[in-house]
N, C-alpha and C positions, 0 to 999 in steps of 0.2 A: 632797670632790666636791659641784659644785653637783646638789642633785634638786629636784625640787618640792613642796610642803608637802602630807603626807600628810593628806586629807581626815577631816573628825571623821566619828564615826559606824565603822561597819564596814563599809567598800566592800569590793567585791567584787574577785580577782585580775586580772580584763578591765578592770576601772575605774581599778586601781592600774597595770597594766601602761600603759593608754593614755595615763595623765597622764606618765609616764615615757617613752614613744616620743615622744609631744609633746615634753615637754620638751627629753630627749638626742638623737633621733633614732632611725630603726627601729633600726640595724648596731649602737651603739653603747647602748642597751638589751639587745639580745639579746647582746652583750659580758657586759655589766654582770650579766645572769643565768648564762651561763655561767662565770663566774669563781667566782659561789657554790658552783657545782659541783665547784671547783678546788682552794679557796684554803680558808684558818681564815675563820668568819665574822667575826673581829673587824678583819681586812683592810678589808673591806666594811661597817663598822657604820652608817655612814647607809643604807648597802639593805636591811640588814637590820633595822632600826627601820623603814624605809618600808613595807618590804614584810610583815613582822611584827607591825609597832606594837608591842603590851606584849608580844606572843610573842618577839618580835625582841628588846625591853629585857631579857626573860629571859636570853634565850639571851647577849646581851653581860656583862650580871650575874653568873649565876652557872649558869645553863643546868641548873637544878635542877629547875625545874618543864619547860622545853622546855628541851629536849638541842639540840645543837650541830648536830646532824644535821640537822635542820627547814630551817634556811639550804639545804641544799641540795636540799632537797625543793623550797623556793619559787624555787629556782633553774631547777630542771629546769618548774616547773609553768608561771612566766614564760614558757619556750621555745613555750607551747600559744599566746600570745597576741602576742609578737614571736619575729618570726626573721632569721637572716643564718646564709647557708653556711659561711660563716667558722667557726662555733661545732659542725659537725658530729664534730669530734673529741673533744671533750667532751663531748657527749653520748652520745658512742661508749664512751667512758672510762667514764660514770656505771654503761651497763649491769653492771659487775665492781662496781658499791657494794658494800661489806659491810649496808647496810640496804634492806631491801625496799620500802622507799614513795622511795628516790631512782630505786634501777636501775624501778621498778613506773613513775615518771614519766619516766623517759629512755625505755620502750618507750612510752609513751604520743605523747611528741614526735618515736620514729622512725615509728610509723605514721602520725600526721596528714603530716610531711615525705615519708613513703615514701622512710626513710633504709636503710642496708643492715645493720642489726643485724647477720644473721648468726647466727653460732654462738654467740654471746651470749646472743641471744637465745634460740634453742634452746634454751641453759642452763637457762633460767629456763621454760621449756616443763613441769620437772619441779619448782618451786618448791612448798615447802609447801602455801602460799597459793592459793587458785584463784583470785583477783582478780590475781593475780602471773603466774599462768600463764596464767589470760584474755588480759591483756595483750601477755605476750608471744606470741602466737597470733594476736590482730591484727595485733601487728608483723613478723609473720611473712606473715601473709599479703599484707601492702602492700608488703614491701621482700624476703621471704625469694626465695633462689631456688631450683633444682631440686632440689639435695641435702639442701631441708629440707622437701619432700611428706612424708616417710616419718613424720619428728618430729609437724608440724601432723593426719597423719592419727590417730597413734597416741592424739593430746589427742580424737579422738571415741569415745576408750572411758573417759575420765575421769571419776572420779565426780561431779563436780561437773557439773550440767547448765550454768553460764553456762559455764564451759570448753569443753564439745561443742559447745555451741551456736556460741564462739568460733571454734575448730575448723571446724567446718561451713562457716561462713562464712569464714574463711583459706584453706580447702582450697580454694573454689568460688573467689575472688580468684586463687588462683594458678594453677589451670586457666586462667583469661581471659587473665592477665598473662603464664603458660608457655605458653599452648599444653596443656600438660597432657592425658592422658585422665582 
């Protein structure tokens, strides 16, 4: 696959993303990141060296120091800086990860999209993690719909204050976006 020469130094995901929309084009970027969500990363090993650099070289290596799973975290975090509809099912897919910072970045790019998680997301309303559960509570509140008040209200007795706070803020999105009392 032709990409474009990953810059020295440590740029940033926006920086890396943009040279690769340049390059490939927006549709066919945000392809290119949804397949890490998909696929082995060694399918994908020039994206995952671009996008990686030496994290990437690991994970094709020997995935000792960065696990294999990371490929699809940069997968899902890509989605934050290109997009195409095309790749909404995969990203629907990722919410079920078995690792919590993939499905933690697939809610992130259904609430920027105001994609329809769902009961996915709900799922993930009761995660361990409050950064998990925050998340999905934004995503709830940008894409959820009426049968998930109940879930979104219940995350403002959470112990974690950024979760209420999330919460709060989900719940009052989705009175505007429902109609809601």
């Amino acid at each position: 696959m032709d990409l474009p020469l990953r810059p020295d130094g440590h740029p940033s995901p926006r920086q890396l993303l943009a040279l690769l929309e340049a390059h490939v084009g927006t549709a066919r970027a945000a392809q290119l990141c949804a397949d890490l969500l998909d696929d082995d990363p060694h399918e994908h090993a020039g994206l995952v060296v671009f996008l990686g650099g030496h994290a990437g070289r690991s994970i094709l290596d020997d995935g000792t120091s960065w696990k294999p799973y990371w490929a699809r975290v940069w997968g899902a975090r890509g989605l934050l800086y290109v997009w195409d509809d095309r790749v909404i099912p995969a990203v629907l897919s990722g919410l079920r990860d078995d690792v919590w910072r993939v499905a933690e970045g697939c809610l992130r790019v259904c609430a920027l999209h105001e994609l329809p998680g769902g009961d996915d997301a709900a799922a993930l309303t009761v995660h361990e993690l409050p950064r998990v559960r925050a998340a999905a509570l934004r995503s709830l509140g940008a894409a959820g719909d009426v049968e998930h008040a109940a879930v979104v209200e219940a995350g403002l007795d959470d112990e974690s204050e950024e979760v209420r706070r999330s919460a709060a803020r989900a719940l009052d999105q989705m009175r505007l976006r429902l109609d809601l009392p």
